[in-house]
C-alpha positions as CSV (number, residue, x, y, z in Angstrom):
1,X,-2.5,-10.1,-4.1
2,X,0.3,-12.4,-5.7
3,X,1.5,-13.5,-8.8
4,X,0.1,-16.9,-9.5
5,X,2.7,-20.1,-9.3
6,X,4.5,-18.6,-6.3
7,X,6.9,-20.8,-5.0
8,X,8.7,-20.6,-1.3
9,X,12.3,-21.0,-2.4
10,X,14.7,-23.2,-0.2
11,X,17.1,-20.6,-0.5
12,X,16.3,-17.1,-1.4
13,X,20.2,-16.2,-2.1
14,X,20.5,-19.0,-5.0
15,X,16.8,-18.0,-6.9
16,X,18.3,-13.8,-6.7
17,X,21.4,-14.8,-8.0
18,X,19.8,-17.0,-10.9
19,X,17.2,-14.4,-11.7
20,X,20.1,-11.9,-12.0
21,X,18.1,-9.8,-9.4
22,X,21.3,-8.8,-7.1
23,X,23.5,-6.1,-8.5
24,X,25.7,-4.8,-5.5
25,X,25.9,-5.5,-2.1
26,X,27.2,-3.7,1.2
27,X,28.4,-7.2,2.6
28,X,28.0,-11.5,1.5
29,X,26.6,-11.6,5.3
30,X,23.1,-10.3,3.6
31,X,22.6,-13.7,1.7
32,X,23.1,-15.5,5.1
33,X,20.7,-13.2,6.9
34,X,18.1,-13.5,4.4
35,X,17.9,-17.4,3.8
36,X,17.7,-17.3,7.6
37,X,14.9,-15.0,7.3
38,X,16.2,-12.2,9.6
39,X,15.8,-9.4,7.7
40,X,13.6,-6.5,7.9
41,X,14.4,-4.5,4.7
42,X,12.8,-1.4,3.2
43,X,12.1,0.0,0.1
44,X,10.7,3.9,-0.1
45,X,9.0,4.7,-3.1
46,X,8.5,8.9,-3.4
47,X,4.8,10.1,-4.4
48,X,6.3,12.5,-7.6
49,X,3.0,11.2,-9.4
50,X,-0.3,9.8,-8.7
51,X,0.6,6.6,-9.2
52,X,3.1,4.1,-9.4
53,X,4.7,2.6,-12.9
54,X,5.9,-1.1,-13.6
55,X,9.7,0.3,-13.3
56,X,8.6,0.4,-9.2
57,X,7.1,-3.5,-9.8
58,X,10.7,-5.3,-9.5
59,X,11.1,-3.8,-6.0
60,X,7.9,-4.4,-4.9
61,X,8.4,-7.7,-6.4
62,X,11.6,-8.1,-4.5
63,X,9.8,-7.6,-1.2
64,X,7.6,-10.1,-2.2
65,X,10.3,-12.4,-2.4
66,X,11.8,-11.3,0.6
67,X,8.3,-12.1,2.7
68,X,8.1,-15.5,1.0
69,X,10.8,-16.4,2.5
70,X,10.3,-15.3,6.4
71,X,11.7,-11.8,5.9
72,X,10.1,-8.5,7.0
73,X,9.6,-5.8,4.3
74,X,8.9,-2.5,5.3
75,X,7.3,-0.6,2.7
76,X,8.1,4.0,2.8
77,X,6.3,6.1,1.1
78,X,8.1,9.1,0.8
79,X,5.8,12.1,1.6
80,X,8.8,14.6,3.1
81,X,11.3,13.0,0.3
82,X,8.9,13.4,-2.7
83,X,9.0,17.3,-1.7
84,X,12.6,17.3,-2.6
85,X,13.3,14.9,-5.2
86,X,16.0,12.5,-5.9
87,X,18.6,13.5,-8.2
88,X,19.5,9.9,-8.9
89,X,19.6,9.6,-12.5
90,X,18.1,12.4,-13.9
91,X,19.9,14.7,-15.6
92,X,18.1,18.0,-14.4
93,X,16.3,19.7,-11.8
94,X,13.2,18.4,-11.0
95,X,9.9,20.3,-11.1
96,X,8.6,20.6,-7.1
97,X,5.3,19.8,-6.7
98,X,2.9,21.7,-4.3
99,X,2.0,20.4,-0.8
100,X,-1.4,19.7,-1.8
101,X,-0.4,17.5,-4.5
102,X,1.9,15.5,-2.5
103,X,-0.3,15.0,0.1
104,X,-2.7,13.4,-2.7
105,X,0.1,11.0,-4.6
106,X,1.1,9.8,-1.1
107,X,-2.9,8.7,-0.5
108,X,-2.9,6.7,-3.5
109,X,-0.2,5.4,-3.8
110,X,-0.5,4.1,-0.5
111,X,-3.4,2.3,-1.4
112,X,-1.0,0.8,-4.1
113,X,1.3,-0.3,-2.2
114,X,-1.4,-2.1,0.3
115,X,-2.2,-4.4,-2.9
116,X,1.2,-6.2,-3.6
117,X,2.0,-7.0,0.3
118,X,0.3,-9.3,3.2
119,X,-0.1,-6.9,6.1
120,X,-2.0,-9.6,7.8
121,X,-0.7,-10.1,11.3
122,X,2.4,-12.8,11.0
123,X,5.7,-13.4,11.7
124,X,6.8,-11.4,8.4
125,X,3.9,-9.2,7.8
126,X,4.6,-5.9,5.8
127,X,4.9,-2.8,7.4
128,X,3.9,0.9,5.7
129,X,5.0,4.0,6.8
130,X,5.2,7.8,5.5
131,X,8.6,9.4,6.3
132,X,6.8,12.8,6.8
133,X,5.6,11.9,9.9
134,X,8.8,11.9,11.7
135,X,11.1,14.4,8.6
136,X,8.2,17.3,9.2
137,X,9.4,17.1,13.1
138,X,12.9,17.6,12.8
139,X,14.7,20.3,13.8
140,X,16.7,21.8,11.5
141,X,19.6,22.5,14.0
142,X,19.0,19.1,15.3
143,X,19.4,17.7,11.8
144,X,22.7,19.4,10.8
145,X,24.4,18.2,14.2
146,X,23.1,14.5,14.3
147,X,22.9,13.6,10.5
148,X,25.1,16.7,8.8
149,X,28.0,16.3,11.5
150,X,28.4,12.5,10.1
151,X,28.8,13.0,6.7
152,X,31.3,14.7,4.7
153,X,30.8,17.0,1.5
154,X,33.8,15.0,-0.1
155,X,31.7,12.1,0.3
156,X,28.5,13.2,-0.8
157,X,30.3,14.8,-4.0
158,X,31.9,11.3,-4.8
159,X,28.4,9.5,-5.1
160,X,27.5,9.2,-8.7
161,X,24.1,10.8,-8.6
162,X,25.6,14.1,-7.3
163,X,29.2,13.8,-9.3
164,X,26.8,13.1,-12.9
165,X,25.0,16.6,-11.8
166,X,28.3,18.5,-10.7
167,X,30.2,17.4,-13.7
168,X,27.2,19.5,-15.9
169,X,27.6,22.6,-16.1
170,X,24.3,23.6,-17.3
171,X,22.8,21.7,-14.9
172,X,24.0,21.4,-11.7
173,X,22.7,20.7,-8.3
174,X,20.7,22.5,-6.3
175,X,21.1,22.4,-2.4
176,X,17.9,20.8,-2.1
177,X,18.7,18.2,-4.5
178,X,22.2,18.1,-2.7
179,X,20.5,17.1,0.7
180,X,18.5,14.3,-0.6
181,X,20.7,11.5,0.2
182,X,20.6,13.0,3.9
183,X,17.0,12.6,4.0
184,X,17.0,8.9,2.7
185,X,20.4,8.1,5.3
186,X,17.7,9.6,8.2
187,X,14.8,7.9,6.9
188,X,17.5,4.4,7.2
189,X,18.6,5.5,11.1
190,X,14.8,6.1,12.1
191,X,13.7,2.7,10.7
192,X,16.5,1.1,12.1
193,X,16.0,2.4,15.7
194,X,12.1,1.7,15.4
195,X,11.3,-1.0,13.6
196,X,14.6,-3.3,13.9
197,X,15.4,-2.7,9.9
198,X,18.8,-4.0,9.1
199,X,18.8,-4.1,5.0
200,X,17.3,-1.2,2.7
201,X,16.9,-2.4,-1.1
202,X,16.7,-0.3,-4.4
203,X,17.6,-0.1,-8.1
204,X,21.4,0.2,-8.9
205,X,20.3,3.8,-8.9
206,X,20.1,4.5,-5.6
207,X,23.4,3.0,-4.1
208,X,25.0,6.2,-3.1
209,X,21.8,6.7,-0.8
210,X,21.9,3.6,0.2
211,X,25.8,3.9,1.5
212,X,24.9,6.8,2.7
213,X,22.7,5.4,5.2
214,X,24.9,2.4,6.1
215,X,27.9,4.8,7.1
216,X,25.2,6.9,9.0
217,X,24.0,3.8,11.7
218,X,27.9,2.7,11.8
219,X,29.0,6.1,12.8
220,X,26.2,6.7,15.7
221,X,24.7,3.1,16.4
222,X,28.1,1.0,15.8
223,X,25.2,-1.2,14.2
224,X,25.1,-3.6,11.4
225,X,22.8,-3.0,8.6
226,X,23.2,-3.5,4.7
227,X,22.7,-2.9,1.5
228,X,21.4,-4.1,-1.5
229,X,20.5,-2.9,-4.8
230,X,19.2,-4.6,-8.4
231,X,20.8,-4.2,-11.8
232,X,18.8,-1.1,-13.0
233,X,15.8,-2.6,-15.8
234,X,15.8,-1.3,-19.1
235,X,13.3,-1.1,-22.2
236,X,14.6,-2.4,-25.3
237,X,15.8,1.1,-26.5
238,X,18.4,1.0,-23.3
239,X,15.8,3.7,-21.6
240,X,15.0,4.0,-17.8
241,X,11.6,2.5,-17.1
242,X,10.5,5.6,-14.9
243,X,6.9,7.8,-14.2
244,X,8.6,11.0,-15.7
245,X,9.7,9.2,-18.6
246,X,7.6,9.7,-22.1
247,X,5.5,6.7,-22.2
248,X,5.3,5.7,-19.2
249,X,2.9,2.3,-18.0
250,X,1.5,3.2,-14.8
251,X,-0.5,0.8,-12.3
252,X,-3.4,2.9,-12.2
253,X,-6.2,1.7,-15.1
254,X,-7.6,5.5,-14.9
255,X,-3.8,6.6,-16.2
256,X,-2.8,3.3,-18.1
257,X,-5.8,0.9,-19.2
258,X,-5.5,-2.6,-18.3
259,X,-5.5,-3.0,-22.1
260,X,-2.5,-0.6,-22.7
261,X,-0.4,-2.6,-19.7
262,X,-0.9,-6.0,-21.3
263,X,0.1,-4.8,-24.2
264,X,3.1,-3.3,-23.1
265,X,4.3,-6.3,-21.9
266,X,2.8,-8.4,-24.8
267,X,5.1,-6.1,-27.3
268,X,8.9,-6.9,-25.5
269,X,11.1,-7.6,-27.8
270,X,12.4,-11.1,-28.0
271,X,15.7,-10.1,-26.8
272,X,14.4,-8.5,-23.2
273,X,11.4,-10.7,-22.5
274,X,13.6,-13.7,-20.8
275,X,14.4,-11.0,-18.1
276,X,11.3,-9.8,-17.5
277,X,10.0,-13.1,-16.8
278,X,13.0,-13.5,-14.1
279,X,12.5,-10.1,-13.0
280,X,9.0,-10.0,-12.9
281,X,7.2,-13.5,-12.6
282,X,8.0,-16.4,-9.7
283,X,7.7,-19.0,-12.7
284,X,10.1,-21.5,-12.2
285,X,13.4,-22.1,-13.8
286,X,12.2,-24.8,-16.1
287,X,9.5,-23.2,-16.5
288,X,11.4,-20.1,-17.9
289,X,14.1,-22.2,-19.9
290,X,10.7,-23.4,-22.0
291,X,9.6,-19.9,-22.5
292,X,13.0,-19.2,-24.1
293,X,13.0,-22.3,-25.9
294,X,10.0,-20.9,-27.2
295,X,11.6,-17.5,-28.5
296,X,14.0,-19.5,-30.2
297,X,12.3,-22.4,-32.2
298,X,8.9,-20.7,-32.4
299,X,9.2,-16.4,-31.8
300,X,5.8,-15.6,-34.0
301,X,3.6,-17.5,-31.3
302,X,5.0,-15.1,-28.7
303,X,4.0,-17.3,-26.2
304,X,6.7,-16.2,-23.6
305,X,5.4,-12.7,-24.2
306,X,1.7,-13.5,-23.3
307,X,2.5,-15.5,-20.7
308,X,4.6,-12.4,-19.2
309,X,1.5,-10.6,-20.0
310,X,-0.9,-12.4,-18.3
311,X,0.5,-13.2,-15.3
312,X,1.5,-9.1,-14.8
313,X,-1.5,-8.1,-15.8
314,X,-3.3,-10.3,-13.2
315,X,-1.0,-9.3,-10.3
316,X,-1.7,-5.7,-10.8
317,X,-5.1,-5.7,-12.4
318,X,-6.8,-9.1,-10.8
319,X,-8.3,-11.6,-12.7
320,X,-11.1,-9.5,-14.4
321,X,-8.5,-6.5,-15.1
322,X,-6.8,-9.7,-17.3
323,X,-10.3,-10.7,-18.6
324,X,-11.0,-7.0,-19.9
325,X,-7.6,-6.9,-21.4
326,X,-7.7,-10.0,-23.1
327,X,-11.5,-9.0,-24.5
328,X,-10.5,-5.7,-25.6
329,X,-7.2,-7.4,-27.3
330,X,-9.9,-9.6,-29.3
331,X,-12.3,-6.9,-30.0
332,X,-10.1,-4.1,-31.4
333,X,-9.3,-6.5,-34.7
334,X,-12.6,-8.4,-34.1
335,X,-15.6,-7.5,-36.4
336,X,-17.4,-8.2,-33.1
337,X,-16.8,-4.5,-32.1
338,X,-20.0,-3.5,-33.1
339,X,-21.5,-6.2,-30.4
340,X,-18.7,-5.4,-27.8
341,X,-19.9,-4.1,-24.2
342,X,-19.2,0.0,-23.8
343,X,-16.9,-1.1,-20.8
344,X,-14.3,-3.3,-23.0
345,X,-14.2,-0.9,-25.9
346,X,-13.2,1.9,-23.6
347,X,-10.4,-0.1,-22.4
348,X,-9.5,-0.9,-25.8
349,X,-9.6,2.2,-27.3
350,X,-8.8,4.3,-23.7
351,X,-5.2,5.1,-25.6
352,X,-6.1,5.2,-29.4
353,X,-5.0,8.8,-30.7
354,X,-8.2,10.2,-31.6
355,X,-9.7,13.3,-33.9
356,X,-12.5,15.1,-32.7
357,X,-16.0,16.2,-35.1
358,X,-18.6,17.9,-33.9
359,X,-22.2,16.0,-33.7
360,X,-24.0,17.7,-36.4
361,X,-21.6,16.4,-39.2
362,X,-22.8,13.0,-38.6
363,X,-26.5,14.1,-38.4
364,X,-25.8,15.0,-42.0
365,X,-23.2,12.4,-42.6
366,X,-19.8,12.8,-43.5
367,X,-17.6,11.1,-46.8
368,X,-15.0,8.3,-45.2
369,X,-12.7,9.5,-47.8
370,X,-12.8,13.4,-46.7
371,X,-12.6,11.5,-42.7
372,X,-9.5,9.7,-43.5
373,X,-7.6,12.6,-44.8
374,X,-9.0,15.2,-41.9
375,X,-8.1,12.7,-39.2
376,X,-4.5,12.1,-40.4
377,X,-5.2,8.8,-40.8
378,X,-3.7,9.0,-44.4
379,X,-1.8,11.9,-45.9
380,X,-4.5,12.8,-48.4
381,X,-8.0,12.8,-49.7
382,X,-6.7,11.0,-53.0
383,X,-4.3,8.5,-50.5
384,X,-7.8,8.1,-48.8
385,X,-9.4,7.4,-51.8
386,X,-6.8,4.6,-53.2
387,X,-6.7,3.0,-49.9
388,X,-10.2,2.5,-49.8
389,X,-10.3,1.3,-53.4
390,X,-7.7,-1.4,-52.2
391,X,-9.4,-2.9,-49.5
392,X,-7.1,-1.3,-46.9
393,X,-9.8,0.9,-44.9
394,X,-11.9,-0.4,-42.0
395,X,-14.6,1.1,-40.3
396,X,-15.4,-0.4,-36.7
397,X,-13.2,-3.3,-37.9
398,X,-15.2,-3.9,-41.2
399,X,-13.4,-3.8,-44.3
400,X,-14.9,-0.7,-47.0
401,X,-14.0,-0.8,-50.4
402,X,-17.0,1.7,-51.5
403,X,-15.4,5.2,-51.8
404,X,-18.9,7.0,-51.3
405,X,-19.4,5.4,-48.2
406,X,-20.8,7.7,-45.6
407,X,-20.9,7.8,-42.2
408,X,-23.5,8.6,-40.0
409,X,-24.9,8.5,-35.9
410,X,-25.6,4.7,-36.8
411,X,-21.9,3.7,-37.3
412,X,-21.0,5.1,-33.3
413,X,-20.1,2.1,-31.3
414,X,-21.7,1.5,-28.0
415,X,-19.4,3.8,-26.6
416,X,-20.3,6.6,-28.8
417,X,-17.0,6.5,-30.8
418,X,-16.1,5.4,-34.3
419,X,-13.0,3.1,-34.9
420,X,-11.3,4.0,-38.2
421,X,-8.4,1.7,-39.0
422,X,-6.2,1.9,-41.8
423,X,-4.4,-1.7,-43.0
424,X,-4.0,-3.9,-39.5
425,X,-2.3,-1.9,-36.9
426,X,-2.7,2.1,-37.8
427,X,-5.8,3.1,-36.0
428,X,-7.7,5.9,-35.1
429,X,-11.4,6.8,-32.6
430,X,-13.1,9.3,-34.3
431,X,-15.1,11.2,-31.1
432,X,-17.8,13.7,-31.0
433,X,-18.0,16.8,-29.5
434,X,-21.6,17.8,-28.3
């Protein structure tokens, strides 16, 4: 799969450094080493939920780039890591999740990662691994002598994603936590040996893992590798874009509906969108200086916004994920809704809040007023009432102005749901319980 308009840049240092995409690196030899397309870098990506989110879609993204450009991106999913959890960036414990579970996430979102990556045979052809399969075989004893021995506490403390925990004192860090960044240096040492991997890539985040791997393979290979990491992307409200977050957009439709994910794009503010489209699009640099002409001289067409939209929302959904997001776009403020297919008004709807009535009330109808006020929709039955009596309340996208109006089984949408809205953007799906 790839984002449409995908150029092969002449020189892959230059379009990072314009896209703002490089945040720190281990050594200026990198950008030599990948316009020369000689590197083999990896990314690992830890299976602490079902699926990934877009905050993971700049990496993958960045190995996208990377293969463009004759480079070799390995791709780890973390299936002995995501049993420990990285404390990078989080300011408490994390919850551990059961084998079971893990085992699961790592399944799917292998099958993810297998969507945004040609692993057609080639000269640069992306490689997938699972660091359980060589973490579950290691020794403990053989572990503290040939990883421990190399590394110093005083180091370890001095990374920012243990010193931010330490510094807490309600917090702290567990021991587990504490020997993450040994696992991730490993996981760097056994990809280097195997698989010729010279460069591992991240999120700002994760530099103190990342160092911690590159003084690992100088101390026992005398071999050089780098680093590399990209500035850390943030929502408009300065928050981490991450899957335990509140809100988060995953790539899954079953957890966020290709509706929902365009629409979280198609909402950026005008002050985050021009990075997104470097961050997240291969649109061109002209092409991007128009978008942001556009914010300027014309922000109510948000056309940089849909044009971010679209092209995400085809690289993670395909062309009829983009089709169903755009139809359930038109249809939720369309008085069409009553003629839309059951599949587009589930995606439309799939993350409406939503009050619950049982059946038999609609058998025997039920007031819109009294509805209104029970869903929450307004505060009251007399708020109901004025707000019908001003033209403000819409059933299934039809404006109703009759305060008797009832509703019945022959107002449920083809998905058997009713779509209350109140003025043009509060909404509510009114479902029924057998």
């Amino acid at each position: 799969m790839s984002i449409s308009r995908e150029p092969s840049p002449a020189l892959l240092s230059n379009e990072l450094a314009w896209r703002g995409l490089v945040y720190q690196t281990s050594d200026d030899d990198v950008f030599k080493n990948l316009d020369a397309g000689e590197v083999t870098a990896y990314i690992g990506f830890d299976p602490t939920a079902s699926s990934l989110h877009v905050g993971n879609l700049v990496q993958l993204i960045m190995l996208r780039r990377l293969q463009l450009a004759g480079n070799t991106p390995i791709v780890l999913a973390g299936g002995a890591t995501g049993m420990i959890g990285d404390p990078s960036g989080k300011s408490s414990e994390r919850v551990l999740l059961s084998t079971d579970q893990i085992r699961e996430n790592v399944t799917t979102i292998k099958g993810q990662l297998e969507e945004f990556l040609d692993f057609s045979p080639s000269s640069s052809r992306a490689i997938l691994v699972n660091n359980y399969d060589w973490l579950s075989k290691t020794n403990i004893l053989d572990f503290l002598r040939d990883v421990g021995k190399y590394m110093t506490v005083n180091q370890m403390i001095a990374k920012d994603s243990v010193k931010s925990r330490m510094d807490s004192r309600d917090q702290g860090i567990s021991y587990t936590e504490f020997s993450y960044m040994l696992l991730q240096a490993t996981d760097f040492l056994h990809l280097s040996d195997n698989y010729g991997c010279n460069m591992q890539l991240g999120a700002s985040d994760q530099w103190g893992n990342i160092t911690a791997g590159l003084e690992l393979i100088r101390k026992t290979r005398a071999r050089e590798v780098f680093g590399m990491t990209t500035p850390l992307l943030l929502k408009e409200d300065g928050t981490k874009f991450g899957k335990s977050e509140a809100g988060a957009i995953y790539l899954d439709p079953k957890k966020t509906s290709q509706y929902d994910f365009y629409q979280f794009f198609y909402r950026s503010h005008d002050s985050v969108v021009s990075n997104y489209l470097k961050f997240f699009t291969f649109l061109s640099q002209d092409e991007i200086l128009d978008l942001e002409i556009s914010i300027r001289d014309a922000p109510e067409k948000r056309e940089a916004q849909r044009e971010l939209a679209r092209l995400l929302t085809r690289f993670v959904h395909g062309e009829s994920g983009l089709e169903l997001a755009e139809s359930a776009a038109n249809a939720l403020f369309s008085q069409d809704i009553t003629l839309t297919s059951k599949d587009v008004i589930d995606v439309a709807l799939a993350g409406a809040p939503t009050h619950l009535i049982p059946k038999s009330i609609l058998v025997s109808g039920v007031s819109l007023v009294e509805l209104l006020a029970e869903s929450g929709l307004t505060s009251s039955r007399s708020d109901a009432r004025k707000l019908v009596q001003q033209g403000g309340a819409y059933v299934n996208n039809i404006r109703c102005s009759d305060v008797d109006r009832v509703l019945t089984e022959a107002d449920l949408l083809s998905n058997g749901q009713i779509l209350l809205r109140k003025g043009k953007k509060d909404y509510l799906v009114i479902s029924i319980i057998e």
